[in-house]
C-alpha positions in Angstrom: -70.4 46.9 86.4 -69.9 47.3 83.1 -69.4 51.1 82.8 -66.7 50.0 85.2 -65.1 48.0 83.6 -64.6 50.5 80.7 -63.4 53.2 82.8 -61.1 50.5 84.0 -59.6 49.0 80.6 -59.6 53.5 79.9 -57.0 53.7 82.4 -55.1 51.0 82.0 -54.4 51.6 78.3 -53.1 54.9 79.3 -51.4 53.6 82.1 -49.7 50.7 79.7 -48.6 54.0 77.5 -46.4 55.5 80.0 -44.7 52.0 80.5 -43.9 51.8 76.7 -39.8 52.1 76.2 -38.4 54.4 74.0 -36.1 52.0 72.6 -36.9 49.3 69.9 -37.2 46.0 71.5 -37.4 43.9 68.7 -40.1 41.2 69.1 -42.3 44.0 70.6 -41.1 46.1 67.4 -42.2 43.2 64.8 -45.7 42.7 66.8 -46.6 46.2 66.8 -45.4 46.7 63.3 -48.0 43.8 61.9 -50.5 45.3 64.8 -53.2 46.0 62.0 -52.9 42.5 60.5 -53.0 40.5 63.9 -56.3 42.5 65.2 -58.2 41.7 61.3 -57.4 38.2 60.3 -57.1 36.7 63.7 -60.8 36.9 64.0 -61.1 34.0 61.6 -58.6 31.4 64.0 -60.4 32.4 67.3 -64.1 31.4 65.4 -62.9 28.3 63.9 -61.9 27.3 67.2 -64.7 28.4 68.8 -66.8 26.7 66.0 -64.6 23.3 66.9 -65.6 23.5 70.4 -62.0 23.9 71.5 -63.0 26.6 74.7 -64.5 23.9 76.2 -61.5 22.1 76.6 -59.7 24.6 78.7 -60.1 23.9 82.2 -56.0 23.3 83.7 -53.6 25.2 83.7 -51.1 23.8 81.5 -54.2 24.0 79.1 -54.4 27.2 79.9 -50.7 28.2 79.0 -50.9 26.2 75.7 -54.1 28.7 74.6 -51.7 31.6 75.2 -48.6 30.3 73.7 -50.8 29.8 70.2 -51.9 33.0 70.6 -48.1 34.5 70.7 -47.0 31.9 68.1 -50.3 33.3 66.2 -49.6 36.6 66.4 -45.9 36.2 65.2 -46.9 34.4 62.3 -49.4 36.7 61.6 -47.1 39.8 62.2 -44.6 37.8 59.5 -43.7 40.0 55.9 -44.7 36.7 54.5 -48.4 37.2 55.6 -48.5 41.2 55.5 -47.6 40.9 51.6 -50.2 38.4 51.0 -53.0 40.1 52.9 -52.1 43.4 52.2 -54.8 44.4 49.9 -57.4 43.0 51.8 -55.9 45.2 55.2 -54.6 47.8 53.5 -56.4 48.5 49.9 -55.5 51.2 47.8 -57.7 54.4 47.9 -57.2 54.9 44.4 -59.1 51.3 43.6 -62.2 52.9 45.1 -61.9 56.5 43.4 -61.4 55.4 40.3 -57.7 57.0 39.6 -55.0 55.4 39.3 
């Protein structure tokens, strides 16, 4: 099952890359352009609300929708230049810091 299940989330990532539009589309633009940054610090939101017991609170629907509209609200604010420029060293540190040159 769960070899499956790979193979299965294999082929539809390649499938979701042939659906990808050429064009910008801009909220798909901004979200892909903090990508990095969502995927790293969001880790931290979904523990503390695993840590506040907030899962097991999900059972409707409507609760339901409001997990997923806080995670696209999340991932906007996230993906924001205010963030990125505050969390930039920490996702994106300088090679030079660890080689010693300047």
């Amino acid at each position: 099952m769960r070899g499956a299940s790979i193979i299965l989330g294999a082929v539809v990532a390649v499938r979701f890359v042939h659906v990808v539009p050429r064009r910008r589309i801009p909220v798909i633009t901004y979200l892909g352009a903090g990508g990095m940054y969502i995927c790293l610090l969001h880790i931290s939101f979904v523990r503390a609300a695993r840590h506040h017991g907030l899962h097991e609170h999900v059972d409707q629907w409507h609760d339901q929708l409001a997990v997923i509209t806080g995670a696209v609200l999340l991932a906007a604010f996230l993906a924001s230049p205010p963030v990125r420029a505050l969390t930039r060293p920490l996702v994106k540190p300088r090679i030079a810091r660890f080689t010693g040159g300047r």
